[in-house]
VOPAGU-2260 file (C-alpha; in pm, 1 decimal, decimal comma):
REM VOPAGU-2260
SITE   aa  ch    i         X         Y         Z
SITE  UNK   A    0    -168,2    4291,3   -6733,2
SITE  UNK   A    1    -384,8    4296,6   -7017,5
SITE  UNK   A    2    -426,6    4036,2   -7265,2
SITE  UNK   A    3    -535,0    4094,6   -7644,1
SITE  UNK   A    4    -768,2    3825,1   -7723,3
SITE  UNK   A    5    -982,4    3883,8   -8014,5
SITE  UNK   A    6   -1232,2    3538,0   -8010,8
SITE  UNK   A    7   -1559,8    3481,5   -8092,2
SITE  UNK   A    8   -1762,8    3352,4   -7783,7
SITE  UNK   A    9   -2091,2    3263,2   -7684,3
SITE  UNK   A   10   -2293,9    3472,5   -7390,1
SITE  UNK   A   11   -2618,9    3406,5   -7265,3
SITE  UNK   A   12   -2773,5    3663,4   -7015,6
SITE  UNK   A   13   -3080,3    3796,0   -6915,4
SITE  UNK   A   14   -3301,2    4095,5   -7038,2
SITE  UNK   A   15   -3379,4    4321,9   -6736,7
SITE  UNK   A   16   -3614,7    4645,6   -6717,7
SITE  UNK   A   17   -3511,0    4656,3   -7191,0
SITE  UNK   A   18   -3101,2    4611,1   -7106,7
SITE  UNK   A   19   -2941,6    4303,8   -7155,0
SITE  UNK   A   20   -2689,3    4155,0   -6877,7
SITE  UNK   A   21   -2441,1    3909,7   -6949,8
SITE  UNK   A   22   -2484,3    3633,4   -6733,9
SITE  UNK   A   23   -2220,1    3338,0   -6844,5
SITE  UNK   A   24   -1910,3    3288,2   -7161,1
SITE  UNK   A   25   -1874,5    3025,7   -7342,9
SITE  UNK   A   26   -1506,5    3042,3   -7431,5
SITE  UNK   A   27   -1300,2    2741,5   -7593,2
SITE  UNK   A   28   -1452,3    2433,9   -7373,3
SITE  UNK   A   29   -1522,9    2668,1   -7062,6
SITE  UNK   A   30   -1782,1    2850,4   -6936,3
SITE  UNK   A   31   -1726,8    3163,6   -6737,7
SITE  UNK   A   32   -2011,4    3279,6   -6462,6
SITE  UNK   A   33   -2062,8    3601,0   -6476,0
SITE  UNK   A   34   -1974,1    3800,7   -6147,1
SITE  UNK   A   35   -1994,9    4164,5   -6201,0
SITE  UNK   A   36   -2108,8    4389,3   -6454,9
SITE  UNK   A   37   -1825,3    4660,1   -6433,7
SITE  UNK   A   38   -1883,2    4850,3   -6726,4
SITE  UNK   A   39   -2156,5    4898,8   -7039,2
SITE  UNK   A   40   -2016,9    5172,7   -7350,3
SITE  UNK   A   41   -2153,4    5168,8   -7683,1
SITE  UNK   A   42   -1953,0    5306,8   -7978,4
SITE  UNK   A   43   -1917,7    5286,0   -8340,8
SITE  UNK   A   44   -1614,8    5136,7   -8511,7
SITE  UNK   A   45   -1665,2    5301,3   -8887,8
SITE  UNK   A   46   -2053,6    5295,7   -8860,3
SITE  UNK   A   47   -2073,6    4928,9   -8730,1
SITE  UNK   A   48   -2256,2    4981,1   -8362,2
SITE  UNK   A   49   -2114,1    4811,4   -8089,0
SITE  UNK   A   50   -2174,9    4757,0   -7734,4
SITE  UNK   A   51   -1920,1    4715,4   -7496,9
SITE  UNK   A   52   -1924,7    4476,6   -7149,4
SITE  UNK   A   53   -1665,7    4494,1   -6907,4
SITE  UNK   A   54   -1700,1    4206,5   -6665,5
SITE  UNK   A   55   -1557,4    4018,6   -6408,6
SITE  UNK   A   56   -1508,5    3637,2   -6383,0
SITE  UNK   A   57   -1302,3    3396,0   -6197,9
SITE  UNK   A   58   -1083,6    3737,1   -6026,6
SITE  UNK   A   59   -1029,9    3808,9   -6371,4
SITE  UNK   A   60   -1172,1    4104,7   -6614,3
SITE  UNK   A   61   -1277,9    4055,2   -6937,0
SITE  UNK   A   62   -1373,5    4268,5   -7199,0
SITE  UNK   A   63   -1646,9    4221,2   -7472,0
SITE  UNK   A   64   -1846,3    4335,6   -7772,2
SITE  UNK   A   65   -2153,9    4257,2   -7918,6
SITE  UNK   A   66   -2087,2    4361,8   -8302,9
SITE  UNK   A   67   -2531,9    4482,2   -8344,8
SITE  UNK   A   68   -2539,3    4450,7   -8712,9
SITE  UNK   A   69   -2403,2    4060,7   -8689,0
SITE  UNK   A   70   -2473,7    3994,4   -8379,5
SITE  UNK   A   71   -2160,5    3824,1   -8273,6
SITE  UNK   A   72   -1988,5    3790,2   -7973,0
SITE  UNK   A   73   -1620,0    3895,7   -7937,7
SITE  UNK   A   74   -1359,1    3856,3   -7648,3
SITE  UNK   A   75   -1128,0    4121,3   -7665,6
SITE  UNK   A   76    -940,5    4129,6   -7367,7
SITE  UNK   A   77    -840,8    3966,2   -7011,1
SITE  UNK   A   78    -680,8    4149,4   -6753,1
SITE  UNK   A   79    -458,5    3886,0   -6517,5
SITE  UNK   A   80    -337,0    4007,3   -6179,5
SITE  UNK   A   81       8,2    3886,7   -6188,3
């Protein structure tokens, strides 16, 4: 089941071959290791660029943007088995 989340976080990753690939979250007091890279999608949400991670952590998927004009961080969603 998803879960709307809509948080800033902190992500640190690595820069590989000019892509960047998210590596750990910093969300609340916990950090998440990176996994998997699942999915990468980058869109525009009324002319504000975005990039897209899906990602798993922990059995868990999470979903996140990187807003490229501010360059913040935002959770937007877990998916829980359960």
């Amino acid at each position: 089941m998803y879960q709307t989340i809509g948080e800033k976080v902190s992500v640190a990753g690595v820069y590989q071959q000019g892509k960047f690939s998210p590596r750990k979250i910093l969300w609340g007091n916990r950090t998440y290791v990176v996994d998997q890279v699942t999915f990468i999608s980058d869109e525009k949400d009324g002319g504000v660029a975005k990039r897209t991670y899906s990602i798993m952590a922990r059995g868990n998927v999470y979903r996140l943007a990187f807003n490229r004009s501010t360059e913040i961080w935002t959770l937007m969603e877990v998916w829980y088995e359960g």
